[in-house]
Every structure is written in structure tokens, then in C-alpha cells.
DOZALUM-631268 format. One record per residue: x negated, y, z of N, C-alpha, C in turn. Coordinates in pm, whole numbers, plus 50000, padded with zeros to 5 digits. Each point is the difference from the previous one (the first is absolute). Layout:
% DOZALUM-631268
XYZXYZXYZ...
END
This chain:
% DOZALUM-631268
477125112148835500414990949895500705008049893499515000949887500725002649902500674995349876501135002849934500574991649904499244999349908499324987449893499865002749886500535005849838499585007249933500225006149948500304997249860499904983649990499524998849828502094992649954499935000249921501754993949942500284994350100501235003150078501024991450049500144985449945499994989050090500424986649934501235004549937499994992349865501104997149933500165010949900499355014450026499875008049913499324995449873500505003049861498944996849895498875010749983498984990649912498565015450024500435012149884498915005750042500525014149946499554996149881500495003749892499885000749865499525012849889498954999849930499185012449903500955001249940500845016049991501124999849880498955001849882498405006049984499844997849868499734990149969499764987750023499294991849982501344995149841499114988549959501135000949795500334984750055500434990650137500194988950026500795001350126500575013750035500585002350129501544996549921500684996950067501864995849955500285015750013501434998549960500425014149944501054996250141500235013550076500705007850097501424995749979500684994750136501104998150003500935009049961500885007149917500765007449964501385000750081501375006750072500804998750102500914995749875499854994349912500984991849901499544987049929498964995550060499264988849940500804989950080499524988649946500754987650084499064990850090500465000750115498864994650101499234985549955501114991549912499554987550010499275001149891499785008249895499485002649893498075000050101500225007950073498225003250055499374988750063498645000449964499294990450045499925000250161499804991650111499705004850172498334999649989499925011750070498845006050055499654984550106498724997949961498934991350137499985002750087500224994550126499694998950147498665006449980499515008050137498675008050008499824992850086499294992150091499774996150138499025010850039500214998550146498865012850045499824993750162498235006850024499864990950136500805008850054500544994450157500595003050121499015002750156500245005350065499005005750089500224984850095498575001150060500014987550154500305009950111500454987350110500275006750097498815003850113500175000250103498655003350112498854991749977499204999350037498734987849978500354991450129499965004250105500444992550111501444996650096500735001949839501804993249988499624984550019498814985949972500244988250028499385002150182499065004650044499944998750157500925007550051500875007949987501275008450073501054989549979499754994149868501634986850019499254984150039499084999950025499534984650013499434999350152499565007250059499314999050142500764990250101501045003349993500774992050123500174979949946499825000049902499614985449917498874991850089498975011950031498284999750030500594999150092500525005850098500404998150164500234986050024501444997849943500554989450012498784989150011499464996549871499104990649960498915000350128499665014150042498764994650137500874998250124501405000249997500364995150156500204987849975500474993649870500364983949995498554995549999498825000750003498954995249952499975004250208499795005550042499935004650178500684989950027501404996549967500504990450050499814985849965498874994549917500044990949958498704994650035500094989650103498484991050123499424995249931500124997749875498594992349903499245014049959500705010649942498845012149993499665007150128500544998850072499805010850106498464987850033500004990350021498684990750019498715001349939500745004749854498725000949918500205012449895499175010750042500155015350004499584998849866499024997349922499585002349902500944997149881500764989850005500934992549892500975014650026500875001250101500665009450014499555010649934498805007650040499415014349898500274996749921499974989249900499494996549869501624998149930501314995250060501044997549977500155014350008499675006250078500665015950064500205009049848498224999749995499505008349910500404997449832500484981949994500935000249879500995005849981500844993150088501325010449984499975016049991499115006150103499595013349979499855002949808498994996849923499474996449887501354999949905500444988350022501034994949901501015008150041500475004650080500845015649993499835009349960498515005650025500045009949921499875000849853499294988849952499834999949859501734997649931501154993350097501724999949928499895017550019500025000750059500195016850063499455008649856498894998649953499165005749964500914998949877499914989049933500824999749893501455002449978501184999850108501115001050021499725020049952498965003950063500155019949978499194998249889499424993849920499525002049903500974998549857500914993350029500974999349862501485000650081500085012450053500835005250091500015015849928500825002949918499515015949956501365006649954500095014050052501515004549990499645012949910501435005549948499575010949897501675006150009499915013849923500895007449976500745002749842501024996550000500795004249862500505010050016501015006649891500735005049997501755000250078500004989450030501064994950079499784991450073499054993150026499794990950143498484999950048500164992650117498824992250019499754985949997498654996549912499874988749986498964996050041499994985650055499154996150078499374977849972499115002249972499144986749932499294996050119500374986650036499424988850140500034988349947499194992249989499694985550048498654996849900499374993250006498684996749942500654984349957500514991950037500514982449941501305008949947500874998750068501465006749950500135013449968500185005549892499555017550035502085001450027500425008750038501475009350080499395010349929500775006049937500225015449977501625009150079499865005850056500935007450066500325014149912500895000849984500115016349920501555004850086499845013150139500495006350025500505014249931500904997949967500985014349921499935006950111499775015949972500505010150043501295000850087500664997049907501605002550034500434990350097499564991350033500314987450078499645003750118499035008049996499355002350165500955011150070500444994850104500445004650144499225012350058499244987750087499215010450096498354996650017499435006850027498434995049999499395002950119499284989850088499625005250135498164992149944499235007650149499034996650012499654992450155499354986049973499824998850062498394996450094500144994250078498234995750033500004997950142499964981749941499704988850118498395004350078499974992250093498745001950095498555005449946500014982649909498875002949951499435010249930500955001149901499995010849849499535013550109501095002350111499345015650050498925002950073499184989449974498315000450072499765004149917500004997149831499375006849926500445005149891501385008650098500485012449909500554993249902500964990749986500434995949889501594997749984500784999949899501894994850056500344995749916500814992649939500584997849889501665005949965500255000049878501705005849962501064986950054500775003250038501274994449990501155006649935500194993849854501035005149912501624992450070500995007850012501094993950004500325000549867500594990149895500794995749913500984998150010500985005449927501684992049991499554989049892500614985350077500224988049945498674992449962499105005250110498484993550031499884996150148499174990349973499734996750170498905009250044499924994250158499135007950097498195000949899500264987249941498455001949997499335003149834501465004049931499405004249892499595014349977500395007650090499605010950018498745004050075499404992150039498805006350070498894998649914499135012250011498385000249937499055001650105498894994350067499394996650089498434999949900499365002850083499565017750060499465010549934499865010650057499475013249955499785007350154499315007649915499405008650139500935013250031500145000550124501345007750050500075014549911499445007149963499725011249935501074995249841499234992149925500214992249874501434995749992500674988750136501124994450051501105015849998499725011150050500715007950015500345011849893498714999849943500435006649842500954992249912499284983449938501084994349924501294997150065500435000450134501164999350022500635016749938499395012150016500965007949977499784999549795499254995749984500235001249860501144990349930500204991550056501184988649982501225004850038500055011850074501215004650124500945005949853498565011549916500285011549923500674986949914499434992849923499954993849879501414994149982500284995750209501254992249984501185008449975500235012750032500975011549978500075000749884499114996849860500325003349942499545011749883499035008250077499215010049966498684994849960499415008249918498374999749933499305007950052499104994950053499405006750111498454992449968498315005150038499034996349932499635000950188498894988450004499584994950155499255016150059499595009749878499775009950111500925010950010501324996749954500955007550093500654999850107499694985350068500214994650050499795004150184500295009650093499765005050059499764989350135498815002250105500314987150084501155004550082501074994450112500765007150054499585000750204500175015750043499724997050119501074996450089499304991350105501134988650072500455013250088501505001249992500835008850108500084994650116500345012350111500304995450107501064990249993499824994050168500994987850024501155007750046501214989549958501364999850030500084995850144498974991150026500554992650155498834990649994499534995250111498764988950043500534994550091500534985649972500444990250111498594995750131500395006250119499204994750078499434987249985498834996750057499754986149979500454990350134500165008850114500714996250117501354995949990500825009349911501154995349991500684984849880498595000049899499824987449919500214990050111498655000150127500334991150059500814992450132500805014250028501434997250081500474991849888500515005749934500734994049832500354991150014498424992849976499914983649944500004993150116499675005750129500274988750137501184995950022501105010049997500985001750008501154992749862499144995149912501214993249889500314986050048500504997549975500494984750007499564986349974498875001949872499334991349927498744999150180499465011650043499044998850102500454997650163501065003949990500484998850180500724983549981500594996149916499964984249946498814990250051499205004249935498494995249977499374999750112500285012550112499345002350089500764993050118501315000249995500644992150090499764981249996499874995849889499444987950010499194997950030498805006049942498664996750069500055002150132500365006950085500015002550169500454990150035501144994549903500704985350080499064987249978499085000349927499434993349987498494994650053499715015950044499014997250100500544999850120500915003450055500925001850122500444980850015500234993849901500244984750027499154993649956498525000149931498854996150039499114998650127500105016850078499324996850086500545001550160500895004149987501164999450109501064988050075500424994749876501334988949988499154987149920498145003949933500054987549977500404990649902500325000749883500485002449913499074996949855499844992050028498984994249854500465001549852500325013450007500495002649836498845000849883498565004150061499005002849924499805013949892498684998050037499545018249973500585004249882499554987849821500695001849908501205001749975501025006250104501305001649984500395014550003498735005950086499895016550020499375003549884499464996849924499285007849876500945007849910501284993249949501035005349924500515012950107500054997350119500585010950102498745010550025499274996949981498645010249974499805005649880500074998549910500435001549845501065013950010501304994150059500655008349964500495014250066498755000250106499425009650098499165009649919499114993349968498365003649918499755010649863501524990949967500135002649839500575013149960501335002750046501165013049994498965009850064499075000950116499485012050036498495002349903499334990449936499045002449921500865005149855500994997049932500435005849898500935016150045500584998650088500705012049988499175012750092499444995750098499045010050043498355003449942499824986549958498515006149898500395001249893501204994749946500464998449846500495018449960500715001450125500465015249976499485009450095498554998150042499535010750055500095013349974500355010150037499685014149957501095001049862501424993650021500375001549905500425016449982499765002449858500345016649991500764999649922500675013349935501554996849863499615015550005499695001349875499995012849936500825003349910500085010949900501134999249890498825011849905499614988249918499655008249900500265002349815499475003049942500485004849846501234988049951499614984550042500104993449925500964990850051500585002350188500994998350058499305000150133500504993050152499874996150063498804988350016498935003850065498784992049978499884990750164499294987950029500034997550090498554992950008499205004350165498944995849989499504990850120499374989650026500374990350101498384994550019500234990350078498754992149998498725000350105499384991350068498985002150117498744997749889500074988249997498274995449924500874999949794501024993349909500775003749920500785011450004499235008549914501175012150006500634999149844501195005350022501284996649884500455015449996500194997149894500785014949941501594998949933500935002150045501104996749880501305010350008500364999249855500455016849938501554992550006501015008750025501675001050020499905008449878500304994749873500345005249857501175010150022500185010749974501295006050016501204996749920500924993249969501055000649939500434980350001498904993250055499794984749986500604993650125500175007550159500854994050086501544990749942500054990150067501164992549941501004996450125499295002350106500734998050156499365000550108500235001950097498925006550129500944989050121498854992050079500484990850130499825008150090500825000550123499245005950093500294989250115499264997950062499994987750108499485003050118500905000150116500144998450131500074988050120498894996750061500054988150061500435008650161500774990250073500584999850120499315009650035498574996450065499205005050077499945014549936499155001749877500435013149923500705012250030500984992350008501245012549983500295004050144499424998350072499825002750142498865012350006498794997049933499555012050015499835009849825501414999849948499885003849888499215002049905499544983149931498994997249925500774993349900499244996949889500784994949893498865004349893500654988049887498734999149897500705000949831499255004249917500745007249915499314990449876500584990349881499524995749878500555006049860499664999349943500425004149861500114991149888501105000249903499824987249886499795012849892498334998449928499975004849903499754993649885500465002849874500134997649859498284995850032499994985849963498284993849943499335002250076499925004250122499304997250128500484993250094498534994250021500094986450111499025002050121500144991750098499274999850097500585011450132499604994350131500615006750096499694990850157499985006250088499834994050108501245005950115500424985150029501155003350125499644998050148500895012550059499844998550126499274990550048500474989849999499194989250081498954985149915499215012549880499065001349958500184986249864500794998749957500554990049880499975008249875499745002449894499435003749905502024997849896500445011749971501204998749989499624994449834501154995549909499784992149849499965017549934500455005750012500635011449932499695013550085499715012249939500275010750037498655005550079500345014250076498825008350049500705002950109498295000350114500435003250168499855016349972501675005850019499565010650002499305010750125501204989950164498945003850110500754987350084498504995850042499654987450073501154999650116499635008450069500585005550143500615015150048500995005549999500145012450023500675004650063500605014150080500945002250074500925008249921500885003250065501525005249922500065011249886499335003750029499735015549963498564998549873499214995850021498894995649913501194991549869500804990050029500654994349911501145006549959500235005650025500955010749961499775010049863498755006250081499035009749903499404987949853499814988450036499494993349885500544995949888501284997150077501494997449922500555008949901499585013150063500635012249905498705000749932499235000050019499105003149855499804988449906500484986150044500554991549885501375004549932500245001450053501895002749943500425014250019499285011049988500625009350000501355004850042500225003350095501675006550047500514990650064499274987150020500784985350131499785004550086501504992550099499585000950114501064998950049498944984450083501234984750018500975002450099499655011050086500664996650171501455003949911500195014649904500955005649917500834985049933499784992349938500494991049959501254996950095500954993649980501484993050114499974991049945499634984450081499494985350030501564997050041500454993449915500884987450030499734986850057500935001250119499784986850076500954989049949499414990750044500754978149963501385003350073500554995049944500934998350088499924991450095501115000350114499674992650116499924986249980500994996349943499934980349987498534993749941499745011549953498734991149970499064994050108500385003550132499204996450113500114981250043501005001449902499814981749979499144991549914498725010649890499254992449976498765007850049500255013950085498265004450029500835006850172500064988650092500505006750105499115012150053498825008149952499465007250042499755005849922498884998749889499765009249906500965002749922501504998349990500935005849912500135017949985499625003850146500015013950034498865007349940499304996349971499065005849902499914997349817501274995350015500254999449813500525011849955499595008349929500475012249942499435000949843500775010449932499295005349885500795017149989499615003449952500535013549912499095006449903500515012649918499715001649871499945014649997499615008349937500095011149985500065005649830499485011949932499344999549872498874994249953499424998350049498604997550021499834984949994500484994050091499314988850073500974991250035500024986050004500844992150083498914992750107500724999250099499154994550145500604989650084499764989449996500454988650088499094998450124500234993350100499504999250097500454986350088499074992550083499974988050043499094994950076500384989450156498814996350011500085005250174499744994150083500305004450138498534996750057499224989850028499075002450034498625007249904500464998049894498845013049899501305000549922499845015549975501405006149980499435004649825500594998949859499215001349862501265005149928499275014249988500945012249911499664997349854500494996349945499975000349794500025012949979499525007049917500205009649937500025002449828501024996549937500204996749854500245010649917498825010349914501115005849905500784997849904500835008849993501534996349913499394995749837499105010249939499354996749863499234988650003499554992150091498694989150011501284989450014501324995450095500664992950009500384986449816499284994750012500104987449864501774992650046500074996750081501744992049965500325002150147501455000849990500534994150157501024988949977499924994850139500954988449998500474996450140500824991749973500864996950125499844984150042499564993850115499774982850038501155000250139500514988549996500754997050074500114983650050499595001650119499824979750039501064998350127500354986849960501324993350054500065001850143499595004550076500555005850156500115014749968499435006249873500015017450008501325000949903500404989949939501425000049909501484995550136499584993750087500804997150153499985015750090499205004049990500035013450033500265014549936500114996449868500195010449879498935011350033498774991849997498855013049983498774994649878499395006249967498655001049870499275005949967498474998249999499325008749955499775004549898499375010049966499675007949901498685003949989499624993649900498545004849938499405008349887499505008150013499675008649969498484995949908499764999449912498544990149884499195012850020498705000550039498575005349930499234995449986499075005649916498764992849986499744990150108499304988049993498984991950093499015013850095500604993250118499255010850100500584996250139499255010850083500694994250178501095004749979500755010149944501365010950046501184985549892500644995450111501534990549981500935005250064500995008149889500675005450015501164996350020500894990250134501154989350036500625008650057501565008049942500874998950120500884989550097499554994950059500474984950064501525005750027500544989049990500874991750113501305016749958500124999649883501185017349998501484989749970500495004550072500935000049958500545001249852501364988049935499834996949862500585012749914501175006350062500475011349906498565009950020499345004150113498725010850056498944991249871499684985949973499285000349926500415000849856501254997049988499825003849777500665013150006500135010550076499845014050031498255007249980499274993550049498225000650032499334994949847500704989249963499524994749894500625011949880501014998949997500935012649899498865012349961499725005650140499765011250022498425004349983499214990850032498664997749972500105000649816500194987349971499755002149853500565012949939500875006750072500355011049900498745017150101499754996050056498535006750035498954998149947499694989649986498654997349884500585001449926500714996749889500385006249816499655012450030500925007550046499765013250068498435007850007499394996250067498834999750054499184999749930499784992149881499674995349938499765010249860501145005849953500365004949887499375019150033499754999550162500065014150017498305000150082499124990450008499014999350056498914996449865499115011450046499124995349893499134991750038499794987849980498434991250030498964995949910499164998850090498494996449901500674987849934498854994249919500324992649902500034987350036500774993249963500344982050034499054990550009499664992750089498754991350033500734986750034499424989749971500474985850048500044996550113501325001850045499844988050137500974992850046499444994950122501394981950007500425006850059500974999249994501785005850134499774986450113500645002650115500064989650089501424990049940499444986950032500434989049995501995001349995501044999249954501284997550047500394988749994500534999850118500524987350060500634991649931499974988549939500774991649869501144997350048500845004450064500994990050026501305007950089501005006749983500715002950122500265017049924499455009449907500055010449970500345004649894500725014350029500215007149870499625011550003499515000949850498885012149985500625006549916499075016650005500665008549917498915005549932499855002249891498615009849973500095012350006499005002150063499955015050049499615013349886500264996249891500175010049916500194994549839501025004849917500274993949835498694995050009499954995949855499564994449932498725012049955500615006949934499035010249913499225009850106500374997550148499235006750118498034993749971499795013550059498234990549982499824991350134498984993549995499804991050091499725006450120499824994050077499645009650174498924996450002498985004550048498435001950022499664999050166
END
């Protein structure tokens, strides 16, 4: 695939300086409003694959011949059925046909723009500068015949304005690195454009240990414990609860080991030019890039069982990336799996090549004080936080145990909540704002002088932090929710501080 070559949209055309009807040359002392504006050039835009409407429409066709299988007036009379079959077949492909026919994307000087709809036309125009990170991906179908589409992350775009669907994996993997160059910033022409070779792996999560993993979470030994009780008092005790009562308990058996063990088959984590790459997938394989400088907080999460045989799972909240799959196979709102499942030492090593020079065990974790065992008679002993240069780290959570990991420059506000049995006890938490993502950064239940000490001390770490850290450039995003009612906040850096990313 190559870029076309003729004026950039929006460029005006080139103009004959001899010609005796050409306007006379802007002078660097003329007055802008004095000059006439140059005409819009329109210029065509390239189509995408030829067989981008059967790679996105097939499973439509499925659907349509199992409801037609399931339905006793056609299954009776075969011919009406072909004939219904073969419409819908028909009348899909011809939406199909036309949906990629006035479906056409192109390259500017500063973005990409992209023209869809044949009744409604959408024009999309992605800036350069807006883009994050760029992965490739390619669902089932598409990789029968070699095909993937882009997934652009955007700051202050959704999931689905960023994707271009399809191109052929070759094509998919050039214009991603030509977008990579373009987005840095540099001028760079598609044949300088070098392809890049995939480095060795950092680490390959067994697929055995995916599925200890997921047997072992909570969402499935739940699931699995009901259903036993349920056939156990069906056919044992007798028990006329009925079959449709096990389906949800079969479901939630079925489900967590088809997403997290086929979802993250063969997951691998490499680290290449462009950060930390991650590659996944049995029949969908996914590709997705850890931007270097875009981490905003790192979860690390320990369930009971887990931490018994030192396992634990690692997320990330990055600037304009979305999507993620948890432990027990729930698709997180925010952020990247950086490893599904891992042991001590594997997360350790992963940790430091996100964060350079961490390294948590080093951290000193402040414990709750004791009275608090009057509102968590058990899990109080696992309330901690501490702080270092680097990093502040809270911790919580007794049967799945969930480490925050916040940096000091990414920290947006802190504040202090306090509710009427924790004001009887003189204790309050402290929250810590980032971006929308899994990492919630709560020191529970501190003690009140220990918390506007924490609160004090934080905000004067981010200003700090802040003023002496260089970060990429500012992208839109929601901070998590604060609590309306019960708190006092501090902002975590003046006024004239830049925003946290």
C-alpha cells in the first residue's frame, strides 16, 4: 500500500508564478487579512481491503442460518429457507459492498483522515499528535486471509474511533510504522520507513499456568461450587430446582477460561523500539504497545489462593489506552494487561523495566492502626501504604490482596473523606486522583493527624515531581470520580503546574 502522492487535503494547488493572472506572493509584512484564501483541493483517498465487508459481516450470515435452523416452518420447507438464506447472504454483501466502497482513508500533513457512510457520510480526521500508541491487530477471520486492522489509541477519543479495518498484514504493519514516525514528529517519506524485526521475548506465560490461574480465581471456584451443589441436590437430595438454574453457573465456568486462557494464549511481552509490546491470543491475536513515558499507575493483584503459590497479576493505567482482561477474565474499563499471571521474580523484572530503579519489597508499608479492627475485624491488617521518590503505594484487601502503584508526577489531586463511625474513631482515608483506570489509589482507615500528614506530604511530592519530571505531552482524561460529600481536597500542584498525563 502506498501513500498517494498528489496535494495533501487542504493544501492549495500549486500555482504558475509566470502565468500574468497568478496573485502576487505573500510578503513577511503584508497583512494576512488583506490576501485572498487559497481553494480547498479535494483529492481521492485510498479503499481499504476488498474483502474488509466479508471479514466484518460473516458472523451476521452465521447468526441468520442458525435462527433460520432454529426456526420449524423453514427447517420443513428447505427451499424457502435457501431462498431466505441466500437473501440475506445477497443483501449483506451488497451493504458490505457499499459500506467499503465509500469507506476511503488518506494521509495529510498532520493527520489521518478517514470518509465512511454512503446515507450519512462521518469523516474522522486523526492528528498526529493525539495518537498514543498504535497496535495491530487480527481477529480469526481476518488471519485466514492474512489480514489485521490498526487500532489507534487517541487521547480524548473512544475505543472505536481509532480503528481502520482492514489491510493486509504486510500493508497493516508498514502504515502503522509510518504513523509511529509521523506521530514523533519527524518527516520521514513511507520508504524510509524501515519494517521492524520482532525481538526476542522478555517472558512467555505458560499456557498451563493461564489455566491453574483462572481455575483457581474466585469468579470460577464460585461458579464451580454452585453448580456441584446443584447437581448434588438434583440428583441426590432430589431437589427440583431445574436445569435452567445451572446455565448462569455454567456460564461462569465456561466463560473466564475461554477468555483468559484462549484470550491470552501464548501470551509474550517483548520490549521493543517503541516500548514494551505485548502479544496474546489462540484463534484472535492482539498486539498492544506500553508507550514509554504514558504509565499513570500500575495494580498489582493477589488473590488468596495466589499468593500461596506466588502468583499475581500486573495492570497498567495508560494515557488513552483502553482495554484489558482480568484475572478472572472481565475485560477491565481502563488500562493494559501487562502480565496475566506471573511469579515473583518475572514481576519483579517487569516492574523495573516499567519504572526503572522500583522496587516495591524496598518501599516501608505503613500499617492501620489497631482500632480500626472495629470496622474490618480482619482485613484491617492488610491496610498499608508507603512512599518513596518515586512512587506512592497503598495496599488492601485480604482475600485478593490490590497494590496501587501511583506516580508522584501523574497524581491529579489528593484528598481526605471521613464518615461518621471513622470521625468516632478518629481515622480517614486518603485518596490519591488518576486518570480513570483499575489502579485506586485509597489509603484507608489512617489515622487523622497520619492522614493530613499523607495528604500534606503527597501534594508537596507531586508539585515537586512534577516541576522536575519531564513528560510527554498532555492528553485528555477523566480522573476517577471524588466522593461528593465528607472531603477535603488539596490540589496536587499550583495553578501554573502542567496538567498530569
Amino acid at each position: 500500500m502506498t501513500e498517494q502522492n498528489p496535494t495533501p487535503y487542504g493544501a492549495p494547488p500549486a500555482a504558475d508564478p509566470n502565468a500574468p493572472d497568478a496573485p502576487p506572493e505573500a510578503t513577511p509584512g503584508s497583512d494576512p487579512a488583506a490576501q485572498q484564501p487559497a481553494p480547498l483541493t479535494e483529492r481521492e483517498g485510498d479503499r481499504l481491503h476488498p474483502l474488509t465487508p466479508f471479514v466484518k459481516g460473516w458472523g451476521y450470515f452465521v447468526v441468520a442460518a442458525v435462527a433460520m435452523a432454529n426456526n420449524e416452518g423453514l427447517r420443513s420447507n428447505l427451499k424457502i429457507a435457501g431462498i431466505a438464506l441466500a437473501a440475506v447472504l445477497v443483501g449483506g454483501m451488497l451493504l458490505g459492498a457499499l459500506s467499503w466502497w465509500f469507506t476511503k482513508w488518506q494521509l495529510t500533513d498532520d493527520a489521518i483522515r478517514v470518509d465512511s457512510g454512503f446515507l450519512f457520510r462521518r469523516t474522522r480526521i486523526i492528528r498526529f499528535d493525539r495518537i498514543q500508541a498504535i497496535d495491530v491487530a487480527q481477529p480469526f477471520v481476518a488471519r485466514l486471509f492474512n489480514m489485521a486492522e490498526l487500532r489507534m489509541d487517541v487521547a480524548g477519543g473512544s475505543r472505536s474511533d481509532g480503528k481502520l479495518s482492514y489491510f493486509t498484514s504486510e500493508e497493516a504493519a508498514k502504515l502503522r510504522g509510518i504513523l509511529l514516525v509521523r506521530a514523533k514528529g519527524k518527516e520521514a517519506a513511507e520508504e524510509a520507513v524501515q519494517p521492524e524485526h520482532e525481538p526476542p521475548p522478555l517472558l512467555i506465560v505458560p499456557t498451563g499456568r493461564l489455566l491453574g490461574a483462572t481455575l483457581l480465581s474466585s469468579t470460577v471456584l464460585g461458579s464451580l461450587a454452585g453448580l456441584i451443589w446443584l447437581i448434588v441436590a438434583t440428583t441426590v437430595l432430589e431437589f427440583h430446582v431445574g436445569l435452567f438454574a445451572g446455565l448462569p453457573l455454567l456460564l461462569g465456568v465456561v466463560q473466564p477460561i475461554w477468555k483468559q486462557v484462549v484470550g491470552n494464549h501464548k501470551f509474550t511481552l517483548t520490549e521493543s523500539r517503541d516500548g514494551l509490546r505485548t502479544k496474546r491470543g489462540l484463534f484472535d491475536l492482539q498486539r498492544q504497545t506500553v508507550p514509554p513515558g504514558r504509565v499513570q499507575g500500575l495494580l498489582i493483584t493477589e488473590p488468596i489462593i495466589w499468593r500461596r503459590l506466588g502468583w499475581s497479576r500486573v495492570d497498567l493505567d495508560i494515557a488513552g489506552v483502553v482495554g484489558g482482561v482480568s484475572g478472572d477474565g472481565e475485560e477491565d474499563q481502563n488500562g493494559v494487561q501487562l502480565l496475566p499471571v506471573g511469579e515473583r521474580n518475572e514481576v519483579a523484572g517487569v516492574l523495573n523495566r516499567v519504572l526503572p530503579g522500583f522496587d516495591l519489597s524496598r518501599i516501608e508499608l505503613h500499617q492501620a492502626p489497631q482500632r480500626v479492627k472495629w470496622l474490618r475485624p480482619v482485613g484491617w491488617r492488610y491496610l498499608a501504604y508507603g512512599a518513596d521518590d518515586q512512587v506512592l503505594v497503598t495496599q488492601r484487601g485480604w482475600i485478593s490482596r490490590k497494590t496501587s502503584v501511583v506516580l508522584h508526577h501523574k497524581t491529579q489531586s489528593v484528598r481526605v473523606v471521613q464518615g461518621p463511625l471513622q470521625r468516632r474513631l478518629r481515622v480517614a482515608n486518603v485518596h490519591v486522583d488518576t486518570p480513570q483506570g483499575p489502579t485506586d489509589a485509597v489509603a484507608l482507615h489512617r489515622d487523622v493527624a497520619d492522614a493530613a500528614h499523607l495528604l500534606d506530604a503527597q501534594t508537596t511530592r507531586a508539585r515537586e515531581a512534577r516541576r522536575t519530571t519531564s513528560a510527554p505531552a498532555p492528553v485528555q482524561t477523566q480522573p476517577n470520580e471524588p466522593s461528593p460529600a465528607g472531603s477535603s481536597s488539596s490540589a496536587a500542584s499550583p495553578a501554573d503546574d502542567s496538567p498530569a498525563t
